[in-house]
C-alpha positions, -999 to 999 in steps of 0.1 A, spaced: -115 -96 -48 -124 -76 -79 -137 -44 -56 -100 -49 -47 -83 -55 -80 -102 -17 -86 -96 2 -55 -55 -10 -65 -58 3 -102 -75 32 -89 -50 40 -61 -18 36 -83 -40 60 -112 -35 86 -84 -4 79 -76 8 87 -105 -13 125 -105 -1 130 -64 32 149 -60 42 124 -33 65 93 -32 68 65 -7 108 65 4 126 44 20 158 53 37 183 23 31 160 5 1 154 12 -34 127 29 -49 119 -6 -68 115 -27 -37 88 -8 -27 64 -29 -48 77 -64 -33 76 -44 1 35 -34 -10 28 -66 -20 42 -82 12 20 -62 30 -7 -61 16 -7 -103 16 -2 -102 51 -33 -73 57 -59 -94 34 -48 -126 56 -64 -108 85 -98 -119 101 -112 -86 108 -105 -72 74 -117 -96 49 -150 -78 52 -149 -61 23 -135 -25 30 -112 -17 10 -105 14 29 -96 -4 62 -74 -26 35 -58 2 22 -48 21 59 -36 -11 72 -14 -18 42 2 16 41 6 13 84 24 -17 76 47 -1 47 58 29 75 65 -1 99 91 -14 74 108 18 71 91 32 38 79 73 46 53 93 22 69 123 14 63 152 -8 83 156 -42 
């Protein structure tokens, strides 16, 4: 849970360099954390994926944030 708790801190220190933005076409740009955060509960709640890879974490979160409508797109 703490290589976790890192990879996050380390992935939203990125995001914040990156010149892209997660969209979404009907929500807010401030529902895309309870949007992340549903996701990623449901993705840690999965079998196969509470191995330890935070990489197979992270893919599988952001494949379930594009199939509730949010796109990354360049600034």
């Amino acid at each position: 849970m703490r290589s976790l708790r890192m990879l996050v801190i380390a992935g939203l220190t990125l995001s914040a360099c990156s010149s892209t933005d997660w969209v979404h076409p009907t929500k807010p740009p401030s529902e895309y954390t309870n949007d992340y955060n549903k996701c990623q509960n449901l993705v840690l709640r999965d079998p196969k994926l509470q191995q330890g890879n935070n990489l197979m974490i992270l893919n599988a979160t952001e494949r379930c944030l594009q199939k509730e409508g949010w796109r990354l797109v360049e600034r």
